[in-house]
SEZA-93438 format. One record per residue (C-alpha): residue in one letter; chain; x, y, z. Coordinates in steps of 0.05 Angstrom, whole numbers, plus 5000, padded with zeros to 4 digits. Each point is the difference from the previous one (the first is absolute). Layout:
residues N
  aa  ch    xx    yy    zz
   a   A     X     Y     Z
...
END
This chain:
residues 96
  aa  ch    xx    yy    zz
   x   A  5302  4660  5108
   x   A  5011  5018  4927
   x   A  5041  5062  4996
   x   A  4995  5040  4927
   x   A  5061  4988  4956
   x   A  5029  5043  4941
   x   A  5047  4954  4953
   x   A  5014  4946  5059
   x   A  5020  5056  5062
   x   A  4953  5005  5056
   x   A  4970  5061  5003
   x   A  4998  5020  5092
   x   A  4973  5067  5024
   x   A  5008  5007  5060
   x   A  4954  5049  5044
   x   A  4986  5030  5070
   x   A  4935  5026  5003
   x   A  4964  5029  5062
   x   A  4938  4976  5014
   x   A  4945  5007  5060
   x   A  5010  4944  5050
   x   A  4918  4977  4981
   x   A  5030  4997  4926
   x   A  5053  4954  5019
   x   A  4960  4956  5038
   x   A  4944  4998  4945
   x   A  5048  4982  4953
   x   A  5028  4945  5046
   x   A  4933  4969  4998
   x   A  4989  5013  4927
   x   A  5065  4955  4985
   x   A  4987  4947  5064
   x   A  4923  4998  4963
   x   A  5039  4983  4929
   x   A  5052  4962  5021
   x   A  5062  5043  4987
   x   A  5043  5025  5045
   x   A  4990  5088  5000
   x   A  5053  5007  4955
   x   A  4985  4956  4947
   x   A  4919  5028  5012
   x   A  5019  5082  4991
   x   A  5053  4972  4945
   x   A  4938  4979  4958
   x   A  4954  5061  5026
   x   A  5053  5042  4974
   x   A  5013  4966  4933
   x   A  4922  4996  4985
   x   A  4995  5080  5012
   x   A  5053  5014  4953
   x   A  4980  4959  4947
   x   A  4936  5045  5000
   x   A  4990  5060  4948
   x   A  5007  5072  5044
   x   A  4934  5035  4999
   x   A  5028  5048  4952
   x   A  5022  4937  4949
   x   A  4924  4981  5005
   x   A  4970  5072  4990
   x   A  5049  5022  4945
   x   A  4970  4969  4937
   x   A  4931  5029  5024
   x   A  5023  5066  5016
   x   A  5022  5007  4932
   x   A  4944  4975  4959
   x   A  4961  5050  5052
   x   A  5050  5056  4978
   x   A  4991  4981  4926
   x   A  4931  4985  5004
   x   A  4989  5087  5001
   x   A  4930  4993  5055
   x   A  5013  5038  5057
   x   A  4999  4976  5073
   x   A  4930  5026  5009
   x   A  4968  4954  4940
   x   A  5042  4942  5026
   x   A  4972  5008  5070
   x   A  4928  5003  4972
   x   A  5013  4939  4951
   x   A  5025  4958  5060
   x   A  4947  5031  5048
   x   A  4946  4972  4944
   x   A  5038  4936  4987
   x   A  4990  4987  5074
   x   A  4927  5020  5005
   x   A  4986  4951  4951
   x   A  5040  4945  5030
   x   A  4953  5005  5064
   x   A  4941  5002  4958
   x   A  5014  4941  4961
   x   A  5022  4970  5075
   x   A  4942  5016  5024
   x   A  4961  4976  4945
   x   A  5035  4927  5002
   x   A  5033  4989  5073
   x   A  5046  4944  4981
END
């Protein structure tokens, strides 16, 4: 297993988490399924999760071009409650 490094040391975390007996077993078949022993499989899980924006990471730029923007929450609502409308009309119109 490739463990991250930061200028040539190995990087270990280690954690006890607790977790629902079903979880445990799930995840046991998870790793059997891929190969990897549990370990190495929530290792990965874990790393893959991180490496993901937060909600809030994701939502900032947009919140602020909302803020700037000056339309109020009602006139957003009604654009995207339009926007959608025609997005099913045009679906309807040509089912792909």
């Amino acid at each position: 297993m490739d463990f991250p490094r930061s200028a040539d040391k190995l990087i270990v975390m280690m954690l006890s988490i607790d977790i629902a007996p079903q979880t445990e077993q799930r995840l046991r078949q998870q790793a059997e399924a891929a190969g990897k022993d549990v370990r190495q499989y929530v290792s990965e899980i874990v790393t893959q999760l991180a490496s993901k924006p937060a909600l809030e990471e994701i939502l900032a730029p947009l919140r602020k071009r909302f803020a700037e923007s000056g339309i109020t929450e009602e006139e957003l609502i009604a654009d995207i409650t339009e926007a959608q409308a025609e997005y099913r009309k045009q679906k309807r119109k040509n089912p792909a």
